[in-house]
Backbone as a printed PyTorch tensor [residue, N CA C, xyz], in Angstrom:
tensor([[[ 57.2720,  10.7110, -21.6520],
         [ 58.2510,   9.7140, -22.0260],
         [ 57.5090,   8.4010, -22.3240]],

        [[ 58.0740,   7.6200, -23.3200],
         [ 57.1660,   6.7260, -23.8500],
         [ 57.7440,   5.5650, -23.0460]],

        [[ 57.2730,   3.9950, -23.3750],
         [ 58.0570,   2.6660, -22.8740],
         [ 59.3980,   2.4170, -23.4840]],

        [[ 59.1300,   3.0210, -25.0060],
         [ 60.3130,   2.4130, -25.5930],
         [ 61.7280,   3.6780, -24.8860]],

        [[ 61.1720,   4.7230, -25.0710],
         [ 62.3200,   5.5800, -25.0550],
         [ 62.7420,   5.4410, -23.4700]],

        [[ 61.9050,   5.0670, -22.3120],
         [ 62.7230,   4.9790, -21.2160],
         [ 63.4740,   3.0480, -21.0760]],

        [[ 63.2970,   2.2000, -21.8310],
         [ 63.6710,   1.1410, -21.7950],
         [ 64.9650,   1.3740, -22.6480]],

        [[ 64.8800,   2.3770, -23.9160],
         [ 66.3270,   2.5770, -24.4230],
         [ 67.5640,   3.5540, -23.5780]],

        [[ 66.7770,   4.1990, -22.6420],
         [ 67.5040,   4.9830, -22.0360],
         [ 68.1740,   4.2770, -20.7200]],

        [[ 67.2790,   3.2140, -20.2540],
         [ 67.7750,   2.5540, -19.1030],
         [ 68.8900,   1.2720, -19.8070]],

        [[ 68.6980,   1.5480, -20.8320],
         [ 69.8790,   0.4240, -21.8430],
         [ 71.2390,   0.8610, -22.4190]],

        [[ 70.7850,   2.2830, -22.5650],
         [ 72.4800,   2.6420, -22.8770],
         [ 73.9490,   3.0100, -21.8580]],

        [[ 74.8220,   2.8550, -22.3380],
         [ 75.7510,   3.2880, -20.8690],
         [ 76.1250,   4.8070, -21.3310]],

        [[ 75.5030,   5.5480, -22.2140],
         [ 75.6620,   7.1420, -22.5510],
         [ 74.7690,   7.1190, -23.0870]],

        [[ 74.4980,   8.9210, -22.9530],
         [ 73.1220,   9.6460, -23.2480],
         [ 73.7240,  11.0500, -23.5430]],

        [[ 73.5690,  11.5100, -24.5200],
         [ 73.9460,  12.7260, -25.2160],
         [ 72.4420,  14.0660, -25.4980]],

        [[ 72.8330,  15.0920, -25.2810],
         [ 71.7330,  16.0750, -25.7950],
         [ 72.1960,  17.4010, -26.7260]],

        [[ 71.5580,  17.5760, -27.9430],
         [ 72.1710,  18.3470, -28.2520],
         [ 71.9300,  19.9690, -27.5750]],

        [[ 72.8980,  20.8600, -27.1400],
         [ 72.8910,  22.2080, -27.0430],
         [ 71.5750,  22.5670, -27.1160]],

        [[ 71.4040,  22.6170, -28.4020],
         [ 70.3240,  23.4730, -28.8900],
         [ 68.8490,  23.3780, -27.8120]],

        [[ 68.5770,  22.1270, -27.2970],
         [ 67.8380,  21.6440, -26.2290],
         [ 68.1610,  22.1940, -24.8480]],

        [[ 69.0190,  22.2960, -24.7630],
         [ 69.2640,  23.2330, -23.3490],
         [ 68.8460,  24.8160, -23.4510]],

        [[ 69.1630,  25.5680, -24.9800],
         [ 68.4070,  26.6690, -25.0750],
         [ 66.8850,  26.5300, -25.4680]],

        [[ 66.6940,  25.6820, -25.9460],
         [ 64.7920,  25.7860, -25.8360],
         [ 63.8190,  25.2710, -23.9560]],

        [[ 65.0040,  24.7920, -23.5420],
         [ 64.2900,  24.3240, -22.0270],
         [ 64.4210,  25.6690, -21.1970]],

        [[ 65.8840,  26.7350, -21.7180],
         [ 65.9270,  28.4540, -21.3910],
         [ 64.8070,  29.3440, -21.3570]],

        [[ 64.8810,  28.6650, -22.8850],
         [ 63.5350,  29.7720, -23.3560],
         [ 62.2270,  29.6990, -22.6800]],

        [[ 61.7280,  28.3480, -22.9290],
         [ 60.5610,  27.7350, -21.9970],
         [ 60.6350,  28.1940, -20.7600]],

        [[ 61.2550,  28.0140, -20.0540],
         [ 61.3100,  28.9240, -18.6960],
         [ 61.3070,  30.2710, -18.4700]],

        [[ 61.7600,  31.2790, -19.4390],
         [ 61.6680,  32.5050, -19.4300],
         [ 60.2920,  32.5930, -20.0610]],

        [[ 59.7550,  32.1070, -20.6590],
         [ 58.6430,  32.3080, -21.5490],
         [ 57.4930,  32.1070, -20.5260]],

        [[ 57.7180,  31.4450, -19.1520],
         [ 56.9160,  31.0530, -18.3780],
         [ 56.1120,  29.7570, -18.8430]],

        [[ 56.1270,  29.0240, -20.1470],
         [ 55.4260,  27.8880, -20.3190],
         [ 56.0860,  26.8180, -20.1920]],

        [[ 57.8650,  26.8800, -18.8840],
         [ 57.5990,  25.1950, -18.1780],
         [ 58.3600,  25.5450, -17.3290]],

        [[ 58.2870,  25.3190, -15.9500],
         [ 58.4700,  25.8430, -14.6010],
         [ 59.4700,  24.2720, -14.2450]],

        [[ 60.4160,  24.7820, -13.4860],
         [ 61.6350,  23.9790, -12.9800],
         [ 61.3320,  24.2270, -11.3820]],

        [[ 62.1150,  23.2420, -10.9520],
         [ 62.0860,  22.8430,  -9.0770],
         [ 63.2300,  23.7760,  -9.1270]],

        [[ 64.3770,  24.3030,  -9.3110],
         [ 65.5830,  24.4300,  -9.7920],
         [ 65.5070,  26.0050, -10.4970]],

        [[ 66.2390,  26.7190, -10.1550],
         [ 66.5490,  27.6500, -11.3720],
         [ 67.2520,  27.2690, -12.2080]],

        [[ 66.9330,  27.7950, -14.0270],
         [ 67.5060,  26.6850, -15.0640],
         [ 68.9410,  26.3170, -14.7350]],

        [[ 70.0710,  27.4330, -15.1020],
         [ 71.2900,  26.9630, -14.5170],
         [ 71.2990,  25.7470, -14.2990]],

        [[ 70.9190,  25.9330, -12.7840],
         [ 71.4400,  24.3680, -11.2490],
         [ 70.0700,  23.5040, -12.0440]],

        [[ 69.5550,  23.6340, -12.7740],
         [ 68.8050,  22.4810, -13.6930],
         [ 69.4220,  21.9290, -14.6890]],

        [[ 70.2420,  22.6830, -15.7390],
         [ 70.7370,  22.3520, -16.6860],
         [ 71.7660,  21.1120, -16.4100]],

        [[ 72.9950,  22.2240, -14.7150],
         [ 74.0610,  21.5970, -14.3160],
         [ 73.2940,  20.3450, -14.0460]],

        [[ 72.4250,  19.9150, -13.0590],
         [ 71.9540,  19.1000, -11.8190],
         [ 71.8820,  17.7540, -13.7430]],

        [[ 70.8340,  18.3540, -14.2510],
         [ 70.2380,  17.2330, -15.4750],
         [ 71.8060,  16.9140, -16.2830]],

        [[ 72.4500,  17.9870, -16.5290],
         [ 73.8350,  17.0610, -17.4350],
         [ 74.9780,  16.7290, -16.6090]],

        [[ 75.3950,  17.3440, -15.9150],
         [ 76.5680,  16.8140, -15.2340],
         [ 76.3900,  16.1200, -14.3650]],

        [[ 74.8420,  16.7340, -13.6940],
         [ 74.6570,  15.4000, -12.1990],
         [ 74.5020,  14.0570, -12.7020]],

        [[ 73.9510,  13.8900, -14.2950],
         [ 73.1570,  12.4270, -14.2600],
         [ 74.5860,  11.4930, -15.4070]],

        [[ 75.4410,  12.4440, -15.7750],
         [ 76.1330,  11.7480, -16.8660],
         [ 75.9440,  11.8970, -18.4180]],

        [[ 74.7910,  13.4120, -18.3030],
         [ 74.3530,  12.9190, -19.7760],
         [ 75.0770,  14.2970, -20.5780]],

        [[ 75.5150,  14.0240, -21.4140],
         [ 76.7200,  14.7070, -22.6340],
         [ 76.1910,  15.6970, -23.4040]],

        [[ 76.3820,  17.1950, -23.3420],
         [ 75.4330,  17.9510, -23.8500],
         [ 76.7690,  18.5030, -25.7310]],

        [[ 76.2780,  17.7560, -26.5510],
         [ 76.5540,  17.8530, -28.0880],
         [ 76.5820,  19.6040, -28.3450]],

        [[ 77.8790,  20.2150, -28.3610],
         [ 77.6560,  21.3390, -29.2030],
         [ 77.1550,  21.5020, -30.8150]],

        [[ 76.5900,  22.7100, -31.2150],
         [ 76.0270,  22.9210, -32.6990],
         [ 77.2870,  23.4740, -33.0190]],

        [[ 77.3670,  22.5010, -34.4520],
         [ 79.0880,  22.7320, -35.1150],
         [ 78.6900,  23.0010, -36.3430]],

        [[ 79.1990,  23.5620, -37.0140],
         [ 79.1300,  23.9130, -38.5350],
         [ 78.9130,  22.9790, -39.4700]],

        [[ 78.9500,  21.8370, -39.2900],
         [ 78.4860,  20.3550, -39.8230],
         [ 77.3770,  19.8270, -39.4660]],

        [[ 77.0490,  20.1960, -38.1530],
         [ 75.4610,  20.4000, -37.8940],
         [ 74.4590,  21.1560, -38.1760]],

        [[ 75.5630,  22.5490, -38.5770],
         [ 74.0720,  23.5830, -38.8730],
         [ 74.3120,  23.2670, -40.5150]],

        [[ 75.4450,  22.6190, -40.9750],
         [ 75.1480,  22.6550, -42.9090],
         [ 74.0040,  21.4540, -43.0650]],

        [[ 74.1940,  20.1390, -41.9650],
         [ 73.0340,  18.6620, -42.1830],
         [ 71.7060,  19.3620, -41.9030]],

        [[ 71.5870,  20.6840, -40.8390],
         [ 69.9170,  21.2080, -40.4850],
         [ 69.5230,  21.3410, -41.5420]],

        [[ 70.2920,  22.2650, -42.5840],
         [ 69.8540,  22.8700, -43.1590],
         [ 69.1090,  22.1780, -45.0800]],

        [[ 70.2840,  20.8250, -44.5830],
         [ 70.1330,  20.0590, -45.8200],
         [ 69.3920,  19.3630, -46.0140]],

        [[ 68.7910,  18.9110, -44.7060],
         [ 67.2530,  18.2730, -44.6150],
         [ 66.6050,  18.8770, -45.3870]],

        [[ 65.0920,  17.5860, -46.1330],
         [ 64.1880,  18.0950, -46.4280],
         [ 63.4300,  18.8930, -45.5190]],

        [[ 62.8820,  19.9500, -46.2860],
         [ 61.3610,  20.4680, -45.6500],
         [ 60.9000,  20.0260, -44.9420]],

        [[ 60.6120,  19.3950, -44.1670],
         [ 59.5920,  18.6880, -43.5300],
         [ 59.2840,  19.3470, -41.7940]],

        [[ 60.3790,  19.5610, -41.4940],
         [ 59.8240,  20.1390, -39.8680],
         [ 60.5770,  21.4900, -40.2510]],

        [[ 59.5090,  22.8340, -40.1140],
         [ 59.8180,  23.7800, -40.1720],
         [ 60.7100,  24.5820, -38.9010]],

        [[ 60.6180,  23.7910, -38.0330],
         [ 61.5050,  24.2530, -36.5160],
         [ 62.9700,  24.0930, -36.7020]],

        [[ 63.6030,  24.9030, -36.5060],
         [ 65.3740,  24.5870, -36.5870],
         [ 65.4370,  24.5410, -35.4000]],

        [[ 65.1240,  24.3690, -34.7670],
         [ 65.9130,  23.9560, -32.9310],
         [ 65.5460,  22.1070, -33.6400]],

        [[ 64.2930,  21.8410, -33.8010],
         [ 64.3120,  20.4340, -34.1730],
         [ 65.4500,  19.6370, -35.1740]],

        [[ 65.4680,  20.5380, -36.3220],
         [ 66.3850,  20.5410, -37.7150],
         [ 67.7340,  19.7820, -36.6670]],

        [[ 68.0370,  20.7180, -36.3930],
         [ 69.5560,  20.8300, -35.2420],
         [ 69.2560,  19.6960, -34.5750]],

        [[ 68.7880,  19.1320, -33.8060],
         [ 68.2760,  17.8560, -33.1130],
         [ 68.4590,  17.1080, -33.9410]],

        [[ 67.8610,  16.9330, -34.8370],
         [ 68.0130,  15.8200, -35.9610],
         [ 69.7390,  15.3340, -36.6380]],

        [[ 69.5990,  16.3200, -36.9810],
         [ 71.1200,  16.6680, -37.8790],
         [ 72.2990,  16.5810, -36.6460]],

        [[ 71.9600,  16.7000, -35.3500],
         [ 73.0100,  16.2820, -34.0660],
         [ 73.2640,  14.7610, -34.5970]],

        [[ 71.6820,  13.7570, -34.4650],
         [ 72.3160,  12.9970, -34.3310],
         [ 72.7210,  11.6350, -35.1310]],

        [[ 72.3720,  12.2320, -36.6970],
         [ 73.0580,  12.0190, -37.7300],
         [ 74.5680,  12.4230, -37.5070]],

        [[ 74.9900,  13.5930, -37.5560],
         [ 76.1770,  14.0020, -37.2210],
         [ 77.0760,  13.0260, -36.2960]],

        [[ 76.1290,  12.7070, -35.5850],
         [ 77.3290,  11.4970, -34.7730],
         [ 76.8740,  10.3070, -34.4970]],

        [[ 76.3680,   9.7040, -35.8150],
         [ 76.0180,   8.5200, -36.0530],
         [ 75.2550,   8.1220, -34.6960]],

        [[ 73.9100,   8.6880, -34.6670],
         [ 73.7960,   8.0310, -32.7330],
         [ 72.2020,   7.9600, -33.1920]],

        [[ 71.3460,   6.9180, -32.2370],
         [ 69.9970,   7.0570, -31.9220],
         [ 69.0860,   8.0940, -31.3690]],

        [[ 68.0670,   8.3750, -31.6770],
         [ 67.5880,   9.7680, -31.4830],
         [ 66.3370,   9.2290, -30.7640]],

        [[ 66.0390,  10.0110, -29.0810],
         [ 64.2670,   9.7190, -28.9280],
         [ 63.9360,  10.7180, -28.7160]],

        [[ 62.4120,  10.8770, -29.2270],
         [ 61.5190,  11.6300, -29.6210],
         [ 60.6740,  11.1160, -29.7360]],

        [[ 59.4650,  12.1050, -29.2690],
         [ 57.7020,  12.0490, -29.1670],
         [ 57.3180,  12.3410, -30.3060]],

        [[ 58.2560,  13.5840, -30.8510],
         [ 58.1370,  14.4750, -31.8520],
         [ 57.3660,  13.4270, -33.3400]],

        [[ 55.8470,  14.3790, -33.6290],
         [ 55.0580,  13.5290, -34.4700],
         [ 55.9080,  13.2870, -35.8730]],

        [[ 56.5820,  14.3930, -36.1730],
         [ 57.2320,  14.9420, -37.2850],
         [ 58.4260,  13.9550, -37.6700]],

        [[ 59.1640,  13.7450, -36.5700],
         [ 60.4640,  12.9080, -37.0100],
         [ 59.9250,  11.7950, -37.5400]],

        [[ 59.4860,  10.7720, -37.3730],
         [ 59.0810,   9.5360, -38.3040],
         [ 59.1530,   9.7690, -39.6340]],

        [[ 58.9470,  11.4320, -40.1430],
         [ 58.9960,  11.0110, -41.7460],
         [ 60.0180,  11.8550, -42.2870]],

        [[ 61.2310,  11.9160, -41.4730],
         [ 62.5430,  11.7000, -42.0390],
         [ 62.9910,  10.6850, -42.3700]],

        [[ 63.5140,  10.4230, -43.8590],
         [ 63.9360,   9.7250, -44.0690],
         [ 65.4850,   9.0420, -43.4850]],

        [[ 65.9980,   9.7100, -42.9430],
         [ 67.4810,   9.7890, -42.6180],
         [ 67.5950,   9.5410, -41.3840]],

        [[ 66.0780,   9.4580, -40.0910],
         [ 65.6690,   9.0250, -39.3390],
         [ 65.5100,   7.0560, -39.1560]],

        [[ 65.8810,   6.6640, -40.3150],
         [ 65.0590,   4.9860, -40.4720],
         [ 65.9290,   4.3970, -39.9540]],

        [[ 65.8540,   3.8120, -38.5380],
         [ 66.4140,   2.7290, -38.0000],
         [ 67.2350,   3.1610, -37.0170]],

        [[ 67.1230,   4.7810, -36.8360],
         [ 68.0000,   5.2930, -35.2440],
         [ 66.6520,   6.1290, -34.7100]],

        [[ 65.5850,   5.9200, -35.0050],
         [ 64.3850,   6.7400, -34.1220],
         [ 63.9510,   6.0800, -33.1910]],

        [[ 63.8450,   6.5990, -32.0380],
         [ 63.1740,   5.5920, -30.5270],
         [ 61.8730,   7.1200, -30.6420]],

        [[ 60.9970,   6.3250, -30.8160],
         [ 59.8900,   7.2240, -30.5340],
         [ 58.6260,   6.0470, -29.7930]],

        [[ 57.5550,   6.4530, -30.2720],
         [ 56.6320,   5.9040, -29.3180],
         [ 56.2010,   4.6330, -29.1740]]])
């Protein structure tokens, strides 16, 4: 987590994630490459419902914006991330090297 993205996070009074992020933190754990205190579940629950933060379903307006993006990040779990939060007009943080050169990214990216 960078300065900016935990200074924007300690600034907003909501914090949203899209879906699609809760199945890649699944996968990661079944995959064995990222280990939880928690089995995912009582992780997922404990991280969205314990802390307040709003988990964004993938809607058919999200998967038509993934898809309408340029080329540029070949990952659709990312695509979907992106296109979440266009979809609901909201600020997006990310480490992710890739997002900076969305264009559709300019002026809602909290990255590093």
């Amino acid at each position: 987590m960078t300065r900016p993205i935990l200074a924007a996070m300690n600034s907003r009074a909501s914090m949203a994630v899209s879906a699609i992020s809760c199945f890649e933190v699944s996968i990661l754990v079944k995959q064995h490459k990222l280990e939880l205190p928690l089995p995912v579940g009582e992780w997922l629950q404990e991280a969205l419902f314990g802390s307040g933060v709003e988990c964004l379903p993938v809607t058919c307006e999200i998967s038509r914006l993934s898809v309408a993006l340029q080329d540029i990040h070949k990952d659709p779990a990312d695509r979907i991330i992106i296109a979440t939060a266009l979809a609901h007009d909201a600020q997006l943080a990310s480490v992710d090297s890739v997002f900076p050169a969305y264009p559709e990214l300019a002026g809602r990216l909290i990255a590093r």
